[in-house]
N, C-alpha and C positions, 0 to 999 in steps of 0.2 A: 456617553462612554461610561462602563460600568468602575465605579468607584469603592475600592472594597472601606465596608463601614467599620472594620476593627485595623486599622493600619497597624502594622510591627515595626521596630527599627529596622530589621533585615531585608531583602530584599528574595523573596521567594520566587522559585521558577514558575507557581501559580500566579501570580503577581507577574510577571513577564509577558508570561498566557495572556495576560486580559489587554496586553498592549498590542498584539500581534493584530494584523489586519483587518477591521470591519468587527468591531464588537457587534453585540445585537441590538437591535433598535425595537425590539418588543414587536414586531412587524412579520416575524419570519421565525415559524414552527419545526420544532425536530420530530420527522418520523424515526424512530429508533426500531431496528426490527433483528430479533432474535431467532433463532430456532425455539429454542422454549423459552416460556416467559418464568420470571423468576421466584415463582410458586408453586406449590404442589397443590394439586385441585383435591379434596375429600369431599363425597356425597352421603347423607344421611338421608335415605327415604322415610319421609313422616317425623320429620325432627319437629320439635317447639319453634315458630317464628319469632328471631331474633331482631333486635336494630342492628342494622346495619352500620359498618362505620363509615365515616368520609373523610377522607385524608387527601390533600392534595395529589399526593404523592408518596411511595414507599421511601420511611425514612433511612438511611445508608446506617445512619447510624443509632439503633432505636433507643429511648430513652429511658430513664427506669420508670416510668409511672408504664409505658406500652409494656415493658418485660412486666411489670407486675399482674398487667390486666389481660395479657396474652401469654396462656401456656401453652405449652405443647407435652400433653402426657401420654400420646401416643406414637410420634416417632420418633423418637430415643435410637438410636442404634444402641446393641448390646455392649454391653462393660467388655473391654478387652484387658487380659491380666495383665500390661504392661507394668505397673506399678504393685507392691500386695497393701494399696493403698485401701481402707472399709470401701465396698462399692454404692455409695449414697450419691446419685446421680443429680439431686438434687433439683429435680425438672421441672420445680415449682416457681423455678430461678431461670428456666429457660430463656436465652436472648434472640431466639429466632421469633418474630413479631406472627402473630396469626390472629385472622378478622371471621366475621361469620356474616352468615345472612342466611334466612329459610332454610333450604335442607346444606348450604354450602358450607363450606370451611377451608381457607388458602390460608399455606402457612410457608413462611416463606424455605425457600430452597436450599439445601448445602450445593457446595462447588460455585464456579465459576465467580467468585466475590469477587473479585479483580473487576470482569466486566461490568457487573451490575452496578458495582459503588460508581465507574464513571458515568454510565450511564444516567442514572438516578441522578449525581451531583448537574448534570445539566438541566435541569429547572432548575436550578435557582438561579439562571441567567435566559434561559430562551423557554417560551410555552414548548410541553412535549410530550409526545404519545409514546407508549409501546407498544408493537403486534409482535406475537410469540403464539408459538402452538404450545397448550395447554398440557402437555404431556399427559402420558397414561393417569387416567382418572378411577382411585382406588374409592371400594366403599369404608367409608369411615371404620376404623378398628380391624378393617382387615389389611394385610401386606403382597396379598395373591387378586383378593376378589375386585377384579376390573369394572367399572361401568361402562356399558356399549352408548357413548354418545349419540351415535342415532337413533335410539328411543326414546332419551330422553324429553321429556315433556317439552314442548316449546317455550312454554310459560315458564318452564324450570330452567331452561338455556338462557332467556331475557335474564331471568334473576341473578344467573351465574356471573353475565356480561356485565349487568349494572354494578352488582359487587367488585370484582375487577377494575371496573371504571371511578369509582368511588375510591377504591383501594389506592391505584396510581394508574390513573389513565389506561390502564390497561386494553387492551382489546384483543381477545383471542381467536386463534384460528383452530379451527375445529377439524379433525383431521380425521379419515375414515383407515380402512383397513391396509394404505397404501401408505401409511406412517413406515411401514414396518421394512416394507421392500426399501423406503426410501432412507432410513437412519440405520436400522440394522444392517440391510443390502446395501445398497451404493454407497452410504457414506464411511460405514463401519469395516467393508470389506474389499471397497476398492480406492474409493480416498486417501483413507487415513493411512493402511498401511503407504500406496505412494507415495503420500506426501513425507512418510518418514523412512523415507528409499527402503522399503521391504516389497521387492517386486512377489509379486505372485511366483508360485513355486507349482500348484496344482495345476494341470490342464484340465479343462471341461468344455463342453458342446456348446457354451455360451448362451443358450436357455435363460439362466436364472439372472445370469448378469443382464440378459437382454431386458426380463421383467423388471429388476429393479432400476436397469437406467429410465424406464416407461414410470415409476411411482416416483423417482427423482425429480424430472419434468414435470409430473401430475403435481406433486406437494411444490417446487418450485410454483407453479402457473398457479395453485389456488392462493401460494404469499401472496404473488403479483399481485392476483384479484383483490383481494383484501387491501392492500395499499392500494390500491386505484378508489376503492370505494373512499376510503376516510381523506385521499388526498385533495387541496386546494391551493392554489396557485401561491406559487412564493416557497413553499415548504421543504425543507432541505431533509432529505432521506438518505440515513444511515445502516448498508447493512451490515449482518456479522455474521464474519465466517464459513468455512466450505461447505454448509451444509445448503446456502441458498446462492450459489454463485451464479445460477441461470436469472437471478430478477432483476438484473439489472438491463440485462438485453434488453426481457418479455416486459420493463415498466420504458424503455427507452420509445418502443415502437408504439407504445399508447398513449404517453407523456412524452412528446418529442422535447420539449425544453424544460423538464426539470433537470434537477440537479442531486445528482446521483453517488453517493459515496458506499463503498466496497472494504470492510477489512478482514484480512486472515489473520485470523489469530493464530492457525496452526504454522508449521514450520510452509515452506516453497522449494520444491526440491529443483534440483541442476535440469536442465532441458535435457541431457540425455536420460534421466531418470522419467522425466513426464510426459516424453514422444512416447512410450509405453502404453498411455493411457489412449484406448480405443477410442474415444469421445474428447479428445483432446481440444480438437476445432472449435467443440461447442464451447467447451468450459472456457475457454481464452475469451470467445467471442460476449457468451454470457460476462463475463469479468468485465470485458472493456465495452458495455453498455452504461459503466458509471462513469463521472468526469473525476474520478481521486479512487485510486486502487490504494490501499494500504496494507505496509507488513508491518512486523515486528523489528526486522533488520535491514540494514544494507540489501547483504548478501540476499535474502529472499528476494527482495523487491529486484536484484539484478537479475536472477532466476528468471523472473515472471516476464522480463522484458527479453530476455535471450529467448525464452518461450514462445514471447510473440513474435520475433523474428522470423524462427527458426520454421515455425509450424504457420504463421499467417499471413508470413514476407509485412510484418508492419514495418514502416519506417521507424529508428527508435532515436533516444538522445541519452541520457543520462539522468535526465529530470522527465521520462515520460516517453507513449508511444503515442505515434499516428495513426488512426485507426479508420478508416476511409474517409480520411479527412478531417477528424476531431481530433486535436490533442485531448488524449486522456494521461493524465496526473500521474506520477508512480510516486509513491513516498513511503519513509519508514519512519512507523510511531511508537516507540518502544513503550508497550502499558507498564502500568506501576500498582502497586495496593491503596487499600482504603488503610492507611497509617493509624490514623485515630482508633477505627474498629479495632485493628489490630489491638495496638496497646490497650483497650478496652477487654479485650480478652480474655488477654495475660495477665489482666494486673484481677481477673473474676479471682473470689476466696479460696476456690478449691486448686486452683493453679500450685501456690505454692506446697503446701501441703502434700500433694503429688511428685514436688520437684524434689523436695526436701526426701520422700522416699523411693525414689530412683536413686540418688545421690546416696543414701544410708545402705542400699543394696551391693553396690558398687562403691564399698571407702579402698580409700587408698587406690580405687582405677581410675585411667583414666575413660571418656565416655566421646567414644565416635558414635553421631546418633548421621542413619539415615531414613528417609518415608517418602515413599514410591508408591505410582499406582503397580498392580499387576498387569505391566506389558514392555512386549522386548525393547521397547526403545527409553525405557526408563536405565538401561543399564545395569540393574541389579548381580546380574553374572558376571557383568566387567568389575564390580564394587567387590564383592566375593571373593575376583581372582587377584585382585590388587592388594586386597586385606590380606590373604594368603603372603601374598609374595613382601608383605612387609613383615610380616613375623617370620618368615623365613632372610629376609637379609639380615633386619635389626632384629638378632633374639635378646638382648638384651632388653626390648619391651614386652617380650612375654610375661603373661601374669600381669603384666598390668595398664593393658590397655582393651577394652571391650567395645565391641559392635554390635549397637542397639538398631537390627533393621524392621523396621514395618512396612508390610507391603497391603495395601488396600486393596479388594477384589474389587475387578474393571468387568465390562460388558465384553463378551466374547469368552469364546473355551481358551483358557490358558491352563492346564491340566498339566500338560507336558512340563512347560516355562515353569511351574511353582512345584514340580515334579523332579526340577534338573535344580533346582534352587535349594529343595530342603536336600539334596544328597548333596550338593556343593556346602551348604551348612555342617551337615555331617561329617563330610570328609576333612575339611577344617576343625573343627570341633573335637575326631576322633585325632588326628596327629597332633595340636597343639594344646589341647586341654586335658584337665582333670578331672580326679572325683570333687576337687575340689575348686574347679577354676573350668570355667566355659567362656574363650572366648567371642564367639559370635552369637548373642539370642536374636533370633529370628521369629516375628509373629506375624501371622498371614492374617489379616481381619481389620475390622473397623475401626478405630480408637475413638476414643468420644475427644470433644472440643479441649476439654482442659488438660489430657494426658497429652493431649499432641504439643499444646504450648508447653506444657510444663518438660517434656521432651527437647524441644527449642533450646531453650530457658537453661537447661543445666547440664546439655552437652559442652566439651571442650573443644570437640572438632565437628563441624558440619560436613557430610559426602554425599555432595551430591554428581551421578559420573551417569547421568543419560546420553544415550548414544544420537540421539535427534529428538530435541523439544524446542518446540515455538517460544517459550518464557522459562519456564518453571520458577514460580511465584513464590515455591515454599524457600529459596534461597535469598528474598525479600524479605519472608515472614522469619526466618531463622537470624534476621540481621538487627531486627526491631524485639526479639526476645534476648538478645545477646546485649543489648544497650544498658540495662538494669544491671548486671553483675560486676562486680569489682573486679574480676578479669575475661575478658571479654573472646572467645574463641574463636579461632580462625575460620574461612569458610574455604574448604575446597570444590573447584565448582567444573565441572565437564565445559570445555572450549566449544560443543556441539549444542550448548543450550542458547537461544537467543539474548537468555542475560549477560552471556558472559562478555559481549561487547560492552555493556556498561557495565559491571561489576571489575572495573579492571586491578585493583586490590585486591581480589581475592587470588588462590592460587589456582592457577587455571592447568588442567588437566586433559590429555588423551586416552578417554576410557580404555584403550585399545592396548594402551603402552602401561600396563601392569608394573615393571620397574617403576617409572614415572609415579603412576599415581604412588604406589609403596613410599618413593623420595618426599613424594607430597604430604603422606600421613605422618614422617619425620619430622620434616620439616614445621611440619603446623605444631606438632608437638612439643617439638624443641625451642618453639618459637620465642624470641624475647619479649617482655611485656611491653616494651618501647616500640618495638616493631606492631605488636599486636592492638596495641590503642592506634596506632599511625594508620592501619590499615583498617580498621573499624571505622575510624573517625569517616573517612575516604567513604567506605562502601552506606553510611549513616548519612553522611548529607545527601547522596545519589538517591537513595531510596526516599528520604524524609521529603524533597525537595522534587523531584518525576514521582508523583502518585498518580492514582486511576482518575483522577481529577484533572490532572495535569494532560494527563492521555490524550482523557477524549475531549477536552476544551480543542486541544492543538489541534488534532483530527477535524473537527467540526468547521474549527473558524477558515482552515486551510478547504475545505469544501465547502466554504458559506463565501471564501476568497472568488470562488470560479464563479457564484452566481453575478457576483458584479461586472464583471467582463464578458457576458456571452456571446454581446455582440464583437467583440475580438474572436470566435469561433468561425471556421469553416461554415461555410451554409453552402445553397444551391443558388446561382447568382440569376437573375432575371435576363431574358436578353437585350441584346444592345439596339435601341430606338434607333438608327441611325439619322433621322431627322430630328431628333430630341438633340445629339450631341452636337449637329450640325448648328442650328439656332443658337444653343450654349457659346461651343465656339466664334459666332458673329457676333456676338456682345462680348466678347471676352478684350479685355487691354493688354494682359500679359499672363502667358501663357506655358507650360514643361508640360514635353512631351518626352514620355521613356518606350523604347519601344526591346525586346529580345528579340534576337537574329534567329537563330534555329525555331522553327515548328510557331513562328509568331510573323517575321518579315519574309520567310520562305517555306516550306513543306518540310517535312521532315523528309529524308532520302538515310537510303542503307548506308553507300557510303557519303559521309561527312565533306569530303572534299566535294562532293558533287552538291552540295547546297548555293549556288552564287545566285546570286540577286539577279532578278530581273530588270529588264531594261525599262518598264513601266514605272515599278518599284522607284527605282534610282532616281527615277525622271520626279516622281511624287515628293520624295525624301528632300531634293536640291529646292523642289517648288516654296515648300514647308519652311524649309531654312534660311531662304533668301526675306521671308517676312520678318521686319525686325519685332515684331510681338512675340514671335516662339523663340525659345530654347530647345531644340531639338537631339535628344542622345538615343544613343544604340548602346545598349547593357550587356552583352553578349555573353557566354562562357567561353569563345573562342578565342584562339591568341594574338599576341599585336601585328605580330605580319599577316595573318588570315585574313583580319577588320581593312588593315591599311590598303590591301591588295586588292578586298572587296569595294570598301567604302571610301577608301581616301579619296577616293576625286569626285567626292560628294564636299564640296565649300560649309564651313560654318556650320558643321555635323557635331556635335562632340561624341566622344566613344571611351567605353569602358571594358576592359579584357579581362578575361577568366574572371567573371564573376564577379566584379569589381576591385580586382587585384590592382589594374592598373589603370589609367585615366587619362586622356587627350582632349585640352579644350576644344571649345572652334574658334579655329584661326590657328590653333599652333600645330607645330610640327615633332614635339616633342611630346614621351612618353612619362608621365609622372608614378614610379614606383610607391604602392601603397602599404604593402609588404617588406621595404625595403629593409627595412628592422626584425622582420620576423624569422624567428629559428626555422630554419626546412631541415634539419638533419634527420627528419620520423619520413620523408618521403624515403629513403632505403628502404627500412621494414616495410612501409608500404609495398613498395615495388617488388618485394621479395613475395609476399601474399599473393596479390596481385599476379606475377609469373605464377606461380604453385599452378592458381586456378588456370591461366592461358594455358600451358600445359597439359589440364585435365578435362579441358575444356574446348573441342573443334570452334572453329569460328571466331572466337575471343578472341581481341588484342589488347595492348596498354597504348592510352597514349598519354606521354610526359607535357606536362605543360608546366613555366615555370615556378608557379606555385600550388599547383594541383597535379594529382594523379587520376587519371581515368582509365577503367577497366570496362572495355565494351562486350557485350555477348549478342548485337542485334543481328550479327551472322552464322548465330549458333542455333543448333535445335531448339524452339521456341520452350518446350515445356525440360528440355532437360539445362535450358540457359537459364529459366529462372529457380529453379531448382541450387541449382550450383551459386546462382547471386546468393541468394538466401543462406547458401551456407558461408561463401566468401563475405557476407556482410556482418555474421556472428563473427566468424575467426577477427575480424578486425573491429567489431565493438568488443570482444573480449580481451585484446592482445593488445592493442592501439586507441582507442577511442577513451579507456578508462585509462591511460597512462600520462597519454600526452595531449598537447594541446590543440586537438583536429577532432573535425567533425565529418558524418558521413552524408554524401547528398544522391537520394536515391532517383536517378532519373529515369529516363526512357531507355530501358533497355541497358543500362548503362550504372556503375557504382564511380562517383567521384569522392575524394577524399582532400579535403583542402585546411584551411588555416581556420581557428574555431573563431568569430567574430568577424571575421571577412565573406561580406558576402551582399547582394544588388541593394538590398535594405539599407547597409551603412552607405554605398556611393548617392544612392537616391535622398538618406539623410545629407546629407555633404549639400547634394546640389540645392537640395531647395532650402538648405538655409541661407545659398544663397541666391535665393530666389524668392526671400519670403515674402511679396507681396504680391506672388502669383493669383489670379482669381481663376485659373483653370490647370487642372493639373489630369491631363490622358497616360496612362499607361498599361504597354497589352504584355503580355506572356501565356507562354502556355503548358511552363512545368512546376514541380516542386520549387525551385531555385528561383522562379518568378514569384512565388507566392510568399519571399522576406518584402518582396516590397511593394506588394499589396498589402502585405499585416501593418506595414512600419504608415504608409501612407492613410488604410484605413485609421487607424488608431491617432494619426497628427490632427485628421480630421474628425472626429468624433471631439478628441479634446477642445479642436477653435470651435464647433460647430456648438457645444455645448457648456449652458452655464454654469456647470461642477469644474473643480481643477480637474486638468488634465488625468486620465488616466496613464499610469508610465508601465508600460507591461517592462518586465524583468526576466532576468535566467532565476529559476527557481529553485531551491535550495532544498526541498523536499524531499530528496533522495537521502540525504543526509540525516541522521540523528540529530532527533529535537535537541536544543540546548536551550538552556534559559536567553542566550543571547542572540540566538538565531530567527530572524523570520521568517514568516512563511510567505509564499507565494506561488503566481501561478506561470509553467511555465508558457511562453508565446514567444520565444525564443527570436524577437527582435529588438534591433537599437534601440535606446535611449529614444523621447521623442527631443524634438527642436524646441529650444525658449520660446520661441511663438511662429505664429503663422499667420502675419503682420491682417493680410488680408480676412474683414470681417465675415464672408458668409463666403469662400472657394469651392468652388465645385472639380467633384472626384470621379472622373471614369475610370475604376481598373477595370480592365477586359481582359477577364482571361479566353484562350481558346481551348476549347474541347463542348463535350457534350454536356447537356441541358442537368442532367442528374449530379458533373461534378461537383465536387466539397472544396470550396476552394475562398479564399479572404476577397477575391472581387467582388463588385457588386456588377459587373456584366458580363455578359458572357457571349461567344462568336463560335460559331460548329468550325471552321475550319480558318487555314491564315490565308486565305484566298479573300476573306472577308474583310480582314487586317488590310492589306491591299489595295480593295475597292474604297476602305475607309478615306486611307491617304487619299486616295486620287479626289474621292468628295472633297475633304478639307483644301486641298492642294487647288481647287477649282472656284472654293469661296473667294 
């Protein structure tokens, strides 16, 4: 286990991190894969041959002897007049690291620093790669002139990769002219806008969209390609973000058993906003080819999972969906910054000096600073109309309070948007201000690194009021530029950003409600310094304590959790020897047999009352029970008089009802209530659902049972019955499944809704603990509702069979916001295992029935219960 070698008195949530399950054992490699990798390529043809450098790895945090020996005196962005600070950029001092080799030059990237610092911080605990396309490759000193990578020399490509590799492992993907359909097209104009609910408003022949979904595929399959070549068994693969959501399928069907991690960074919009998207199927389907989906929030991650309901009828739970058979993972990871970088920043020389004249420009004001990209979900028009609407309530702060906005130019035509922005400046500007007094400055452009801190740094109020963002970082970075000052200013923060779930001290805003935010810009103003250290303090340990270190440790181990458990996965089970069990059976001393009634001791039939046992059946069942070496039970979902009516005059049977609600030994005559303590006041709302759909629905009825609700539709139009499931199974994971304490169990034909931890898993744990020195343990079924106790039985016996401790599969808690105190896990959504399973080497038949291809926790498997049947009657004859 990894020991950190500078211990603190405190106890940090990175420090929690390293106790969360399955540290690394140096055994097991992080593929990390990006859209682009986090440098910018320059080509120089016919340059001087340089040494190359060799660095483990790109440092997060570079050091001063690297800024010394790496400049960058060519991508500067231009001086923006924010300050009429001298413009001496000082680029001699640059802290973006840049390396050479023959005619190359990579220097590292602005944006995205959030991801890369966690990234990066992982070597220093697991060996680890990165694949990223290269991005457009400029010739050295120009900002237009491209290089066309496919001419490039081959010998010049090796060279490029080796530097890369030397650099930090790098390895890049080389992207041809379908870069363009696939990140400008698909991602840029049909993505992004969904995902930040801006449906499309144009119609068009679908032509172009059809081309770039074709280059999205194409650059998806060539990542894939690319991780297959560098992959090696054991390696735990991390993707990122919407821009490669198909690699997780296309590495699924080449890598059947690796282990596959998924995160959006960007926001996850409501399922009625992403049935929209024409290609919907794919992109779910692509998503849940990894075993751990990950968001930024709750709410996303609930999105994603209403999504796959809604649109792939998956089974789902809270912690995760069903996906033909695989639990796949859902969880949210809220990232965080690189802290240290940060404050390294802010504390460069030219910082203050910048701060110091903002601050002399603006005496006597006060200073609302806001920086936005240019785009509409940044909110910038809702910031404008709120700013408005506070100098219009409170004029009393006229004259002296100003609004520093900077808005950075984004990729896409926003002409309009920064066209409706400068006349909204204007018109503010023209009714509240003077010749002598302007209060909103608005500058559209770049800022270099140090006006942006020093911006940070000596605003009194932060505004930030996007109308849909996955994180926004900079209300992180403006919390760690705010700690230095002897009064430390409030942050208002739009409720629609994924921070605002943990920034819960800041003042949180509905861009929408213009009054509101104005009460906000008051109130942060008027604020007391007591209030204002309390909530600083608050929003400082959050930030200081979840860094992008913090992030992606949790993210990783939480998907390094599911490779230990694979064999708790669904697989394809082998069929059943039935001479194999036969033999087993005749060396057996003492023996549990569990068998399921519907679709396992009988056929499934339309109507449910028409399922009664056979008279062969019956005959086999008594034969079984009369041996005193078995325990013989029937697990049923049916109810106590169905069992009793059917099976009671089978001797020395025992039987369990609705799922293992309720229990009857052999020999007795009495029903043991398991439920008996449990709340059923949510079967109302149930039932109320429930009708909606019978109603809307030919065919469908309810049937009440006393601890469960069942809504059937197998007498309704086949394709408009599962239609209508799928939507009656959202309304009740949205309304019921997240409220109260019941889960949904999706059967044949059929939605049940019962008690959440009741179910054939806990009766089967029950009986064989008291049975634990069984050396044979049969059990057949043939639905969902069979497969808790196939996972609970697999799993008891993996544990005795094996000499590690027990593995104890858990509900997993992953849906939920990391905390330092929280673990991770995976979920398998069955009981506890038993203290022991006294018997040293027991043998396990689960049998399930259905076909050869099912995904199911058995390890045998029967085409039909005709088979089940003939079983009995073999054993019943030994």
């Amino acid at each position: 286990m990894y020991q950190d070698p500078t211990p603190s008195p405190g106890l940090t949530a990175e420090k929690v991190a390293y106790y969360l399950p399955l540290r690394p054992d140096g055994t097991k490699r992080i593929i990390n894969v990006t859209h682009q990798i986090p440098y910018n390529i320059l080509h120089s043809p016919g340059a001087v041959e340089e040494k190359p450098v060799h660095l483990p790895s790109p440092p997060s945090t570079p050091s001063p002897a690297s800024r010394a020996g790496s400049q960058d005196d060519s991508q500067g962005l231009a001086a923006a007049p924010i300050s009429r600070v001298s413009r001496r950029h000082q680029r001699s001092h640059t802290l973006r690291v840049k390396f050479q080799a023959a005619d190359w030059t990579v220097v590292q990237r602005r944006g995205h620093a959030a991801l890369y610092a966690g990234l990066q911080s992982l070597s220093k605990h697991w060996e680890a790669i990165h694949i990223g396309w290269t991005g457009p490759v400029h010739v050295k000193g120009s900002k237009t002139q491209m290089v066309d990578m496919d001419k490039v020399d081959p010998q010049d490509k090796k060279s490029l990769q080796r530097l890369l590799w030397d650099t930090g492992r790098i390895v890049p993907v080389f992207l041809d002219n379908k870069s363009r359909g696939h990140y400008e097209g698909y991602c840029k104009e049909v993505l992004w806008p969904l995902f930040h609910y801006v449906v499309w408003q144009n119609a068009t022949d679908g032509r172009a969209e059809k081309r770039n979904w074709e280059d999205y595929v194409a650059v998806n399959t060539q990542f894939a390609q690319t991780i297959i070549e560098h992959y090696r068994p054991g390696d735990i693969i991390c993707i990122h973000d919407y821009h490669l959501l198909l690699v997780p399928e296309i590495l699924r069907k080449s890598i059947p058993d690796a282990t596959i991690g998924v995160f959006v960074h960007a926001t996850f919009p409501s399922s009625e906003i992403f049935r929209c998207l024409t290609t919907r199927n794919e992109i779910l389907q692509g998503m849940l080819g990894a075993n751990l989906v990950g968001f930024q929030t709750y709410a996303y991650a609930r999105h994603f999972i209403s999504s796959s309901t809604r649109m792939l009828g998956c089974e789902s739970t809270l912690t995760g969906v069903n996906f033909n058979g695989q639990i796949v993972s859902v969880g949210a990871f809220p990232i965080g910054i690189d802290v240290d970088r940060v404050q390294m920043f802010k504390s460069q020389p030219n910082v203050r000096p910048k701060s110091e004249s903002i601050r002399d420009m603006y005496a006597d004001k006060k200073i609302i600073i806001g920086r936005d990209k240019l785009d509409s979900t940044k909110g910038i028009l809702q910031k404008l109309h709120g700013f408005e609407k506070f100098l219009h309530d409170y004029p009393e702060w006229r004259n002296k309070v100003v609004l520093i906005q900077v808005t950075t130019p984004t990729h896409g035509d926003h002409a309009k948007l920064e066209t409706k922005i400068s006349e909204t400046v204007s018109h503010i500007n023209g009714i509240y201000g003077s010749l002598e007094f302007t209060p909103v400055h608005y500058f559209h452009q770049d800022i270099d690194r140090d006006e942006y801190y020093a911006l940070l740094s000596v605003a009194d109020v932060g505004l930030i009021t996007s109308v849909r963002d996955g994180m926004n970082t900079t209300s992180f970075e403006y919390i760690i530029c705010q700690h230095d000052n002897p009064v430390r200013g409030p942050l208002i923060l739009s409720e629609f950003t994924g921070t605002a779930g943990s920034l819960s001290a800041a003042l949180l805003v509905n861009p929408w409600d213009y009054a509101g935010v104005a009460k906000a810009i008051y109130d942060a103003l008027t604020m007391s310094q007591e209030e204002k250290e309390t909530r600083h303090h608050q929003l400082y340990e959050h930030v200081t304590s979840h860094t992008a270190e913090f992030w992606a440790h949790s993210f990783v181990t939480q998907l390094v959790s599911t490779y230990e458990q694979q064999s708790l996965q669904p697989h394809s089970a082998r069929e059943l020897d039935v001479q194999e069990l036969k033999d087993v059976y005749s060396k057996s001393e003492k023996r549990l047999l569990f068998f399921d009634y519907d679709g396992t001791l009988t056929p499934i039939v339309s109507v449910p009352s028409d399922a009664k046992p056979s008279k062969e059946m019956l005959e086999s069942l008594q034969t079984l029970c009369n041996d005193p070496r078995n325990a013989v039970w029937v697990i049923s979902g049916r109810d106590q008089d169905t069992l009793d009516t059917w099976l009671g005059g089978v001797s020395n049977l025992g039987l369990s009802a609705e799922h293992g609600c309720y229990l009857k030994h052999p020999g007795s005559s009495t029903w043991e209530n398991i439920v008996e303590q449990v709340d059923m006041s949510w079967k109302d709302e149930v039932t109320k659902i429930f009708n909606y759909y019978t109603e809307r629905t030919q065919g469908s009825f309810v049937e009440h049972k006393r601890s469960s609700v069942t809504w059937h539709y197998r007498l309704a139009d086949a394709e408009y019955g599962a239609f209508q499931a799928k939507e009656c199974q959202n309304h009740l994971e949205n309304n019921i499944v997240s409220k109260l304490p019941v889960e949904i169990l999706v059967g044949k034909k059929n939605l049940e809704v019962r008690p959440v931890d009741i179910n054939k898993g806990v009766i089967v744990k029950r009986l064989l603990k008291e049975s634990q020195d069984a050396d044979l343990v049969i059990c057949a079924g043939d639905d969902k509702t069979d497969e808790d106790m196939f996972r609970f039985l697999s799993a008891a016996h993996l544990a005795t069979s094996s000499a590690s401790p027990p593995i104890t599969p858990t509900t997993s808690t992953s849906m939920l916001p990391c905390t330092p105190t929280r673990k991770s896990s995976i979920p398998l959504a069955s009981p506890p295992l038993p203290d022991t399973w006294q018997h040293p080497s027991p043998s396990l038949f689960c049998i399930t029935v259905g076909p050869e291809s099912k995904k199911t926790m058995a390890n045998r498997h029967v085409r039909t219960s005709h088979q089940i049947v003939d079983l009995l009657r073999h054993l019943a004859a030994l």
